[in-house]
N, C-alpha and C positions, 0 to 999 in steps of 0.2 A: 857594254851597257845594254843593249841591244837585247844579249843572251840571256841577263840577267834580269831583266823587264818581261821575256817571255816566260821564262822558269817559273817566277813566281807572283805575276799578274792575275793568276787564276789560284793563289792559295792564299788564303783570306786568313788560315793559321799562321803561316810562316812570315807573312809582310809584317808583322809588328816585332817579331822578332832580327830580321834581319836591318830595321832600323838601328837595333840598337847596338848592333856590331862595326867595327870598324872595317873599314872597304878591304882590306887586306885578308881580314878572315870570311869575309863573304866569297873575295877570290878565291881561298883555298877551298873552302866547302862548295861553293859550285864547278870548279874546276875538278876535283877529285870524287866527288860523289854522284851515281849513276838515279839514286833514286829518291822517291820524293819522302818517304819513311828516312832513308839514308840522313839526308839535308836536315831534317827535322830532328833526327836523333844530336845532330854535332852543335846546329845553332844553341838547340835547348842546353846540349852540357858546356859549350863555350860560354854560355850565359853565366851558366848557375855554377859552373866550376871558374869562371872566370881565367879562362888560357890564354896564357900569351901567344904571339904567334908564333913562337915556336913549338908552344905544347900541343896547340893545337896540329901544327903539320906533324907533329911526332905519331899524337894518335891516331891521325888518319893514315900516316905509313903504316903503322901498327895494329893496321885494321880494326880498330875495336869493334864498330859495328858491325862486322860479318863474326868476329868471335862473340860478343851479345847476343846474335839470334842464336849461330849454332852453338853455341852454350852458353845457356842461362846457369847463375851459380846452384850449384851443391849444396843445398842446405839440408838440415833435421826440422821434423816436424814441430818441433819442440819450441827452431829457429820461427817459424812462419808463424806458430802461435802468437809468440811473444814479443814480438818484431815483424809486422805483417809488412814493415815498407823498407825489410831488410835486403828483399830481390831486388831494389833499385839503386840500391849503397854497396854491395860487395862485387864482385866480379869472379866467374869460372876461375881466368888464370891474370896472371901480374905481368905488365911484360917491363924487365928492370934490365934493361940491355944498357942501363946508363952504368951499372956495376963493374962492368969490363971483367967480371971473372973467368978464369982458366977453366976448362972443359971439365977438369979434376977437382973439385974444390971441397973445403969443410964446415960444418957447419958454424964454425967460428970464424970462417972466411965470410960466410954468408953475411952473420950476420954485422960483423965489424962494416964489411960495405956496405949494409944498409942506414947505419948508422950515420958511417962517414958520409953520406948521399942521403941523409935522411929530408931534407927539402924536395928532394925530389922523389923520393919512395912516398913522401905524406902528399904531393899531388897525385902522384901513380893510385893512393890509398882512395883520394877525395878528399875536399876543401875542408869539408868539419870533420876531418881524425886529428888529435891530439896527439905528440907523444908523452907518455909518464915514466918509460924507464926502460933499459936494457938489463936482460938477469936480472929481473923484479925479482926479490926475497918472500918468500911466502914459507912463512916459518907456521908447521903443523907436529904437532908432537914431540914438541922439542928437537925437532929436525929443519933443516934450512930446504927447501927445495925451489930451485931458479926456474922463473920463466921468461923465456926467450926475448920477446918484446908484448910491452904495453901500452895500451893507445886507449885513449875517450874520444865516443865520436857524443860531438855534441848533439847533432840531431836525437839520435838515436836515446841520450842522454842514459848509456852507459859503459862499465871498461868491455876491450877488445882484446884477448890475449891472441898474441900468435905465438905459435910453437914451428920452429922451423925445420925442415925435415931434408935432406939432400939426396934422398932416395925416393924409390915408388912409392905410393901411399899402403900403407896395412892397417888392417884393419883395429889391430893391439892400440896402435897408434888414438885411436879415438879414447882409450881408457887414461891414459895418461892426461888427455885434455879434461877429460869430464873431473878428476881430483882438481887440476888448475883451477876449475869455474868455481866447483864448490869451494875452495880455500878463499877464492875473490868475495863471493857472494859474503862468504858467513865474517871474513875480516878485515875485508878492505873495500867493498861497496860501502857507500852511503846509505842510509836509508831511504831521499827521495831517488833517489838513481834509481831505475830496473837492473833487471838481471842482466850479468855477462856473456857477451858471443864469446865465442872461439874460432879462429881459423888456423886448420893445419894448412900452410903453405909448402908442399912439395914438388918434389924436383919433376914425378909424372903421375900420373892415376889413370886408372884402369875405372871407365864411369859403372859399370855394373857393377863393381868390389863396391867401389862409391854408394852406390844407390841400396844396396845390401847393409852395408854396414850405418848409413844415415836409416835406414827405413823406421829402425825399433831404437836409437838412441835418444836415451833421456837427456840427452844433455843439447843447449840449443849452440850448436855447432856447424863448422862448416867445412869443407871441403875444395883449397884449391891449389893451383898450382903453378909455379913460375917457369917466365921463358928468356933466358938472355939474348935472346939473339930476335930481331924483326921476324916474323911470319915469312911465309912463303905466301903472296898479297893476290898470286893469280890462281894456286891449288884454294883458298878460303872464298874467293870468287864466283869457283867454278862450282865450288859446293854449294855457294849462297843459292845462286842461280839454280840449281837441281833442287833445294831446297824450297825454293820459292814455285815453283816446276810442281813439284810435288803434294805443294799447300794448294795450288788452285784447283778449284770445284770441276771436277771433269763433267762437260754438257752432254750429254746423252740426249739421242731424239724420241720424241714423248714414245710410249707405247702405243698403242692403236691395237682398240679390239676387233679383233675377228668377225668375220659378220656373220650374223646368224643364220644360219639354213634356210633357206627356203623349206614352205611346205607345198608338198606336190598334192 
């Protein structure tokens, strides 16, 4: 009690929040979390995502907030236009370690588990994703072509296609998405709905290929990637800390001019 009256007696933000959590997840967010952004990051989404305590000890194993800073999501220009509050709804990578998949797997492996475990892939998602359908039918030309999985986030108040990928990301891979969006938009959006995200979810990515191929895409899309297995909690640490290292203002002592010559 003690610890937790010094932490946050001098944060005037954080005391109305940590009212309204249960003493249990206040344990776990001050017991696990080193900093005062940290604590602020977990109370606000244990709030507004509403975690039980287990979900919440998941994500803080799971380091979320040190993968948040060190990677903010992938998106296209196109995303940030049209969706400007889409940087605080998607996330860089998924971590779906509740899947139990084999180190080997298909993308029909993938996605059967995500389905079978879809209560828990739609918290991993966030609180307002929807599901609307696995192998959604989007018939173009008299032709059937399936998308992987389909989601509504309500905030956002439009569909979310994921295309599921069990390899590194390529670049091709973005053309495939941008036919999926157009086929949503022109026949199976609504009219008061906006327009469709896209996220490819794959197996790894390479951020520069990423950042190249997102730079000049018209389509507003995304870019990210899954992890079965927990982080490594003290290599994302050590980076946080060098990262945070790195962000502060280096002080330099003032300059001081020369003094002027005498004249003789």
């Amino acid at each position: 009690m003690r610890q937790f009256y010094e932490t946050y007696r001098r944060e005037p933000k954080l005391s109305p929040l940590v009212r309204e959590l249960p003493w249990t997840h206040n344990l776990l967010i001050l017991g696990k979390s080193r900093r005062t952004e940290e604590r602020e990051f977990y109370l606000r989404l244990a709030l507004g995502q509403r975690w039980s305590k287990r979900e919440l000890e998941r994500q803080l194993d799971g380091c979320l907030f040190e993968r948040a800073v060190l990677s903010p999501p992938k998106v296209s220009p196109l995303v940030t236009q049209l969706h400007p509050e889409a940087n605080n709804i998607f996330k860089d990578s998924y971590l779906l370690d509740f899947l139990q998949l084999p180190d080997h797997h298909s993308e029909a492996d993938l996605q059967r588990a995500l389905v079978a475990n879809l209560r828990r892939f739609l918290i991993e998602l966030g609180r307002e994703f929807c599901f609307v359908g696995e192998q959604y039918v989007l018939q173009v030309g008299g032709e059937d072509f399936r998308l992987d999985l389909l989601f509504f986030h309500r905030g956002l108040q439009c569909l979310v296609a994921f295309d599921l990928k069990i390899e590194k990301f390529k670049p091709e891979h973005l053309g495939k998405m941008q036919f999926y969006l157009e086929a949503l938009d022109r026949d199976v959006r609504k009219p008061h709905e906006r327009p469709s995200i896209g996220v490819l979810l794959c197996a790894t990515k390479d951020n520069q290929v990423v950042e190249y191929a997102l730079s000049r895409s018209l389509s507003p899309a995304l870019i990210a990637e899954y992890q079965t297995a927990l982080p490594d909690k003290q290599l994302l640490q050590r980076k946080l800390h060098e990262f945070y290292q790195l962000a502060m203002p280096t002080t330099e002592p003032p300059k001081t001019k020369p003094p002027k010559p005498r004249r003789t």
